[in-house]
C-alpha positions in Angstrom: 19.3 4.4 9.4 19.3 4.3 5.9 16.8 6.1 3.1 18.2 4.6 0.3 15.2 1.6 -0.2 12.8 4.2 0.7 14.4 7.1 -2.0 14.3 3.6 -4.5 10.5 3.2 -4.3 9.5 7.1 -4.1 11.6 7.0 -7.3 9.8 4.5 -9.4 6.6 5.5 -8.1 7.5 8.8 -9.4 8.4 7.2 -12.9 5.0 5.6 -12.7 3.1 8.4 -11.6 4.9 10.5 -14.6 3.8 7.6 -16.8 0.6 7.7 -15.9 0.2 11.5 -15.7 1.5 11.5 -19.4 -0.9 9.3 -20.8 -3.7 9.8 -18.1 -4.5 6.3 -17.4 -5.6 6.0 -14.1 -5.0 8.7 -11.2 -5.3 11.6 -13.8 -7.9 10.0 -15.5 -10.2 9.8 -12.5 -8.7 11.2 -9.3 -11.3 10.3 -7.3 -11.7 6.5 -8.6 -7.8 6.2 -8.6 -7.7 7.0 -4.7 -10.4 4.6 -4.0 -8.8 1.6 -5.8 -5.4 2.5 -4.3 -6.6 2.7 -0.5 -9.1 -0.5 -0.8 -5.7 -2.3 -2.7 -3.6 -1.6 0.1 -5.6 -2.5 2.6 -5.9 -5.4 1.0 -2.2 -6.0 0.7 -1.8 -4.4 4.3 -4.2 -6.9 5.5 -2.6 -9.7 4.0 1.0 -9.3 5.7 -0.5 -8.3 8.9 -2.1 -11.8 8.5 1.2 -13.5 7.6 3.3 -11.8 10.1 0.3 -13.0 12.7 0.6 -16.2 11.3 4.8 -16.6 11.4 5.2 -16.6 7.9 6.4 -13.1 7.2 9.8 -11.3 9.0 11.2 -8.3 9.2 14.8 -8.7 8.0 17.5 -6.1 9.1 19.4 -4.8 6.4 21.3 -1.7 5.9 19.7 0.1 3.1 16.1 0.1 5.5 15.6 3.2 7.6 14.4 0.9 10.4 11.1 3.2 11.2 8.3 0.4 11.7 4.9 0.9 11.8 3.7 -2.6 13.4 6.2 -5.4 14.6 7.8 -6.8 11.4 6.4 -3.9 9.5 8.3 -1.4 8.3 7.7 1.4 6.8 8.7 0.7 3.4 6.4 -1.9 3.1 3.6 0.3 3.2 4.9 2.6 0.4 5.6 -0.7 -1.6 2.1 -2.0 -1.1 0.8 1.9 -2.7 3.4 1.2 -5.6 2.6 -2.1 -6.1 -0.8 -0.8 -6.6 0.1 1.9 -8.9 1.6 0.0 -11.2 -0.3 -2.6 -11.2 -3.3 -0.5 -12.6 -1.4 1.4 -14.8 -0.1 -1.0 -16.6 -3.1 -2.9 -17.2 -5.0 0.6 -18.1 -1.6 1.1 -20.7 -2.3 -2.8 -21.7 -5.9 -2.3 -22.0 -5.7 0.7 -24.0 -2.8 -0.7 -26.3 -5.1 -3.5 -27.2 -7.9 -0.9 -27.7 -6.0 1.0 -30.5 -4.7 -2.2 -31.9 -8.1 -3.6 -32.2 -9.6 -0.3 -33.8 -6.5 -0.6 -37.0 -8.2 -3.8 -37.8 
């Protein structure tokens, strides 16, 4: 059993969190709204490979940087803390975008 996938993604989400705590784009910026979009995101996401894994199309591979805890058959736990930093990001950087373009527009 390995934590070094796991430690990867907690990293980066910490980056982004940092990121987004800096410039309070989206979970500093509304708490409440944040946790909303990032629950109804990954359910969406957790929906969709319980789907493909129900269908065939999705597999757990072994590999030896996974710490092999799974929370359904073919999904492990790392997959569910990809899906919440998958929708971090995702909203942070089109708040950052969105915001970028704001300022941009307002110089003109």
């Amino acid at each position: 059993m390995s934590l070094a996938y796991l430690a990867v993604l907690l990293f980066s989400a910490a980056g982004v969190l940092i990121l987004d705590a800096r410039y309070r784009l989206f979970c500093w910026r509304s708490p409440g709204r944040a946790a909303a979009v990032l629950v109804v995101g990954t359910a969406f996401f957790l929906a969709w490979d319980l789907a493909g894994i129900g269908l065939g199309v999705f597999f757990h591979g072994t590999g030896q940087y996974m710490t092999g805890l799974m929370l359904a058959p073919e999904l492990p736990l790392e997959e569910l803390v990809f899906l919440l930093f998958l929708c971090e990001l995702t909203m942070v950087l089109v708040l950052g975008a969105q915001r970028v373009l704001d300022r941009a527009e307002a110089r003109r």
